[in-house]
N, C-alpha and C positions, 0 to 999 in steps of 0.2 A: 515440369509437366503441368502446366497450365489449365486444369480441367475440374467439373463438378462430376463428383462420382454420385451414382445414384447408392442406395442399400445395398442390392443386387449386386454392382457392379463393384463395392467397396468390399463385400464377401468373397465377390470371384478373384480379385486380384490382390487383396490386401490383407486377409486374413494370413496367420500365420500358422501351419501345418504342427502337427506333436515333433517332429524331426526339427525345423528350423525351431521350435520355440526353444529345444532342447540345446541349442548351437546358441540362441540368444541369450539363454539363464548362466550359461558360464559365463557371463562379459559380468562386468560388476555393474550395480544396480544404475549407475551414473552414465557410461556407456550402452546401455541394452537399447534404448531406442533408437539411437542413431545406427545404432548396427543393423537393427531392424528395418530401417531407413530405406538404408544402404543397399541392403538385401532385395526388398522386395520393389524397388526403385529400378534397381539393375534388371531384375529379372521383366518386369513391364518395359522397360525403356531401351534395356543392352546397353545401356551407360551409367556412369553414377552422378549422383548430384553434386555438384558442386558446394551448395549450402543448404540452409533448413528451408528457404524461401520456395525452392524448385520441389517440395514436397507440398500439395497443396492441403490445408487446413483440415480439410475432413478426413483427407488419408493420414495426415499426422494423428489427429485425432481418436483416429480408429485404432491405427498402431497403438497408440499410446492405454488406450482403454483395455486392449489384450493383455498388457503388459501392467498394467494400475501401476500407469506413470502417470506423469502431466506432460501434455502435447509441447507444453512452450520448452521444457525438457530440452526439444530437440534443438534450440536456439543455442544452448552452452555448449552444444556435443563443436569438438575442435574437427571440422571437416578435411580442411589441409594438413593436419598435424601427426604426429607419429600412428597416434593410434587409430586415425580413418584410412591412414597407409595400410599399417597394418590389416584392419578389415576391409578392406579393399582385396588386398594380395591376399586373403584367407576366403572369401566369396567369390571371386576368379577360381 
C-alpha cells in the first residue's frame, strides 16, 4: 500500500482501538507489531501484506510508536512463517 499518510489520516486508519490493542498485548513482545501489521493492513486493504515493505514507513512507524516498539521491528516479524499463519487465520 504504496502511500503518504497524512496525521489525520494515519489516526483514522492506523490507530489501534483499546479492543485490538488488548488482542495485540497477548502476542509476545517480538510478535505485537507485525500482528498489528497485519491487523490494520487487512482491515484498510481486505488483504494481508505479504512483507514489512507493503507497510509504508510512517504507518509502520505509527504502529510501532503505540506500541514503544521500533518500526524496523517489523523487518524480523516471519510474514510467511508459522506464526503470520497463525495471525492471519486468528484476524479472519
Amino acid at each position: 500500500m504504496d502511500r503518504d499518510w497524512s496525521g489525520q489520516e494515519l489516526s483514522d486508519h492506523w490507530s489501534l482501538g483499546f479492543e485490538e490493542l488488548a488482542r495485540v498485548e497477548t502476542k509476545s513482545e517480538a510478535l505485537q507489531l507485525g500482528y498489528a501489521a497485519q491487523l490494520k493492513f487487512y482491515q484498510i486493504a481486505g488483504r494481508f501484506p505479504s512483507e514489512a515493505t507493503e507497510v509504508t514507513g510512517t504507518a509502520r512507524d505509527y504502529l510501532a510508536e503505540q506500541l514503544g516498539r521500533q518500526g524496523t521491528e517489523l523487518f524480523d516479524y516471519d510474514w510467511s512463517g508459522r506464526n503470520g499463519q497463525r495471525h492471519r487465520a486468528e484476524i479472519l
